[in-house]
N, C-alpha and C positions, 0 to 999 in steps of 0.2 A: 414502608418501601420508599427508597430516596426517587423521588421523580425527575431529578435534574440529570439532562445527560453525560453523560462521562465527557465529552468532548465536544468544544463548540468553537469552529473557527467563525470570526463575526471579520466580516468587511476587509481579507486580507489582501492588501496591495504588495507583488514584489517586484522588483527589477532585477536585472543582469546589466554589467559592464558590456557594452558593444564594442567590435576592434577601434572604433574612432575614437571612445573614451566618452563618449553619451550612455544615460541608462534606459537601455530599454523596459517597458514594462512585461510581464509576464503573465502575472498573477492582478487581476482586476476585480478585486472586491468579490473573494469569494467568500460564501457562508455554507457552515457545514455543521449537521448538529446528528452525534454517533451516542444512541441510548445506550443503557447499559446493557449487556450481553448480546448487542445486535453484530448482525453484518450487514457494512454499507459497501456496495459498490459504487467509484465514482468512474465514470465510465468516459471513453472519450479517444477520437481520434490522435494519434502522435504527434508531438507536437501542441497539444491543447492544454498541458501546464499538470498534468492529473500528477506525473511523477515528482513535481514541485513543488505541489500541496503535501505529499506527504513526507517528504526531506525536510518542510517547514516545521512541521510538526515535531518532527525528529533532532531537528535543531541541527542537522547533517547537510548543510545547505552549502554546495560548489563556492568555490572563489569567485568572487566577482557580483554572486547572487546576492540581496539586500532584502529585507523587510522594511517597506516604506509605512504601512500603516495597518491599524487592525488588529486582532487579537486572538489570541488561543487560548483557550480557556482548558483547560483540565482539569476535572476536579472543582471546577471551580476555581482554579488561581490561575490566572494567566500565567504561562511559560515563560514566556516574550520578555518579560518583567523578572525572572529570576538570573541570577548571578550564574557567572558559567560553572561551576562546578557541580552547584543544585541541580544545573540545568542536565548535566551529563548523569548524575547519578540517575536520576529520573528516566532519562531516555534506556538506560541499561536495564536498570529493577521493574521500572514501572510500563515501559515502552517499550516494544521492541520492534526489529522488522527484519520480513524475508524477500530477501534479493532474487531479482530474476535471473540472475545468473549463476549457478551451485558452485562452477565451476575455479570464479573469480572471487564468490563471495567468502569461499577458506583460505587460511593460508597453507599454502602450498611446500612448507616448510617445517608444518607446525602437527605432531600426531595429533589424530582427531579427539583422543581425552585429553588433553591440554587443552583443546580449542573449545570443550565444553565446562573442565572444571575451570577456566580462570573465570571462564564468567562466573562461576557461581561462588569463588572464592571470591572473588570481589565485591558481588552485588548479596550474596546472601550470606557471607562470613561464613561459611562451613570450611572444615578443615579438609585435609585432601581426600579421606578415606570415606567421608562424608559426600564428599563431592563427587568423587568416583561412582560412588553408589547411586548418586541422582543422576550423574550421566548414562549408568548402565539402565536403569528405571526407565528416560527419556528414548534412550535406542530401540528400549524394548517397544516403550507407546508408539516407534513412529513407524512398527515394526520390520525392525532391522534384523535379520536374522543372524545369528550368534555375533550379538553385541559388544561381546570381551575380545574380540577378534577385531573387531571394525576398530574399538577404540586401541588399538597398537598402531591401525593402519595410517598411512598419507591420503592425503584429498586424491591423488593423483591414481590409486590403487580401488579409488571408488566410481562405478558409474557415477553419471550426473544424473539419474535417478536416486541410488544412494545415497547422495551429495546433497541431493535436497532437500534427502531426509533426514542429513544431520542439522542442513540449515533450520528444518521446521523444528526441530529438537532444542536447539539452542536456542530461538526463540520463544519456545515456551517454558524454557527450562526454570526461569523467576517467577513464574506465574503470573507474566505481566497479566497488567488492566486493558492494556490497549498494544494490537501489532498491528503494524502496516504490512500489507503483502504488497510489494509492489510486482505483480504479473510474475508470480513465482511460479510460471507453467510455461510460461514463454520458451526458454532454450529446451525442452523434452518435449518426446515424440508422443503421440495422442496417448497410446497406450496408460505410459507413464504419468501423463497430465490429467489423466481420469482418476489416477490412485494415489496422485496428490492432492486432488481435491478434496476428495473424499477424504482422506486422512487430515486435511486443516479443519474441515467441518466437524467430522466426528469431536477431534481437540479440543475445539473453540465450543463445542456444544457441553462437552464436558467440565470443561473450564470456566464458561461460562468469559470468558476472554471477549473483548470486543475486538473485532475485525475493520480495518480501513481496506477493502478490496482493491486496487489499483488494475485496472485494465481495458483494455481495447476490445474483448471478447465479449459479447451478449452473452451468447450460451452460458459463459462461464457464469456472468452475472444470474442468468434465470435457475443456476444450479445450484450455486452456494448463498448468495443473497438474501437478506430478510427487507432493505430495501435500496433504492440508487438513487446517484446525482450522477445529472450528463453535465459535462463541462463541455466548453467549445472557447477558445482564444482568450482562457483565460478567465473564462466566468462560467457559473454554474448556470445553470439556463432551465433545468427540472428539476425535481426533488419529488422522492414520494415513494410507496409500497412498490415492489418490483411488478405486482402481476397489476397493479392499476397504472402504470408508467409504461408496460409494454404492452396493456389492451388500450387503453385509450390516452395514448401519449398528447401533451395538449401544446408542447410546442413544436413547429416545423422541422427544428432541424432534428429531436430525439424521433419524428417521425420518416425522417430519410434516412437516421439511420438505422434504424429498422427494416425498411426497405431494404438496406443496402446488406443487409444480415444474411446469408446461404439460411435455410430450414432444412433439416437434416429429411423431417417429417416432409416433406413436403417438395422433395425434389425437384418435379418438376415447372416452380414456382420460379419467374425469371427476377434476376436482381435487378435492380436500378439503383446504378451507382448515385452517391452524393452528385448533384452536380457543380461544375466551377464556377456559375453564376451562382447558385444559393448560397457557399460555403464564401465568395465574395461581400455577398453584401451581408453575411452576418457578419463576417471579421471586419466590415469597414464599421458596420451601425454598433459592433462592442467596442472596438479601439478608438472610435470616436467622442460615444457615449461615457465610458471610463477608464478617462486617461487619470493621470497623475501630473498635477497641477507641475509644470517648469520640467514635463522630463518630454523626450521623443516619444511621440507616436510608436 
C-alpha cells in the first residue's frame, strides 16, 4: 500500500497585484496533506483564500495572482516546477474540478456532448463514438435521466441542478486522482444541494478519487468529509479527523465558528456570531506573523 499522500501543499505563499501596483499577500504558508481516496474539507470564511488554494493547485490562478513560495507536491513531483504544458495536461487527466457556479461553468454555446467528448478526446485519446459512449455512461452515473436527450441539449435548456450534474460528469469523466470542489452547492436550492452531495460522495467513494472540499458550510463538511483544515487570513490554523475537530476543536477561532454554525438538531440553540474583535486580532497576529519578506502587509 503507497503511504504517501496524493497531495501535499508545504509552506505556500501567494500574492495578488493591488490597484497601487504592490503585492498583496494572500496565501501565508499554507500546508495541506490530501491521503489517497480521502475527502478533505478546507473550510473557511469568504475571503480567507480557501478558493485560492485550490486554483493553486489547478494552476488556474487569476491575473495578477503569483506563487511567492512553497510547494505542491502531487504524486510526489512538485507541479510548481513543471513546464506549462505538462502542467495543463495534468490538471485536465489527472485533476480536475467542479465550479460553484453550473450555470457559468458551461459554455453556453457549446451542445453538452461536445462539452463532455472534448474532454475525453483530448485527455483520454478515444475517438468520438468512444467518447460518446463514456459521456452517455457518465450521464447515466450522475443520474441524468434520458441522457441521449440531454446530450443534443444547451446549458441554457438545462436546470442548474442538471447543470451540475453535467459539471460533476465531466469532472469525473478522466478518472482523475484528484478534484477540487470548490462550494459546488452554493448557487442550488437545499433540495437540490442534498442530491448533489450525495451524488459526489457516492462517485468519489466509488472511484475512490480524492476530494479537495472548498467551502464555507460545516454541515456540508460533517456530511461529506473524511477530514478538515480551517483556514483563516490565509493560513490554516486546524487540521485533523472531522468528528475530533468538531468535538473538541483546539483552536479559538475553529471554535467560534462553530458556535457561529445554525444546528438543525438543535433549534433552539442561540448563535453567537464570530466577533470583530476576535476576527481582528487573529488577522493582525497572522498578517503580522507571516508576511512575505519586501511585499505589503
Amino acid at each position: 500500500m503507497n503511504a504517501q499522500p496524493l497531495l501535499e501543499v508545504r509552506d505556500l505563499h501567494l500574492s495578488v497585484r493591488a490597484p497601487n501596483g504592490n503585492r498583496a499577500p494572500v496565501l501565508r504558508g499554507v500546508d495541506l496533506s490530501l491521503a489517497r481516496g480521502q475527502v478533505l474539507g478546507l473550510v473557511g470564511e469568504s475571503g480567507g483564500g480557501k478558493t485560492m488554494v485550490g486554483k493553486a493547485i489547478l494552476g488556474v490562478l487569476p491575473d495578477g495572482a503569483r506563487v511567492e513560495r512553497g510547494s505542491i507536491l502531487f504524486d510526489g513531483k512538485d507541479v510548481l516546477a513543471m513546464p506549462g504544458s505538462a502542467r495543463r495536461m495534468l490538471s485536465g487527466k489527472s485533476m480536475s474540478m467542479i465550479l460553484q457556479n453550473p450555470m457559468t461553468a458551461l459554455n453556453p454555446v457549446m451542445r453538452i456532448e461536445d462539452q463532455i467528448t472534448d474532454v475525453l478526446r483530448l485527455h483520454m485519446r478515444m475517438d468520438k463514438a468512444a467518447a460518446r459512449e463514456r459521456a452517455l455512461e457518465m450521464l447515466d452515473a450522475v443520474q441524468i435521466r434520458d441522457p441521449r436527450r440531454v446530450l443534443r441539449q444547451y446549458p441554457h435548456e438545462l436546470s442548474g441542478g442538471m447543470c451540475q450534474r453535467v459539471v460533476i460528469a465531466i469532472a469525473f469523466a478522466c478518472n482523475p486522482a484528484l478534484i477540487v470542489a470548490d462550494e459546488p452547492t452554493t448557487a442550488l436550492d437545499v433540495t437540490v444541494q442534498h442530491q448533489v452531495l450525495r451524488l459526489i460522495r457516492d462517485l468519489q467513494m466509488k472511484s475512490q478519487t480524492c476530494v479537495l472540499f472548498v467551502t464555507h458550510d460545516l454541515g456540508v463538511v460533517a456530511k461529506v468529509c473524511d477530514a478538515v483544515s480551517v483556514i483563516f487570513a490565509g493560513r490554516i490554523i486546524e487540521s485533523g479527523p472531522v468528528r475530533e475537530v468538531f468535538e473538541a476543536p483546539r483552536h479559538r477561532y475553529t471554535r467560534a465558528l462553530l458556535e457561529a454554525a445554525p444546528r438543525y438538531d438543535r433549534p433552539e440553540t442561540a448563535l453567537h456570531p464570530i466577533s470583530p474583535a476576535l476576527r481582528e486580532e487573529l488577522t493582525q497576529e497572522i498578517v503580522h506573523t507571516y508576511r512575505i519578506p519586501g511585499h505589503a502587509v
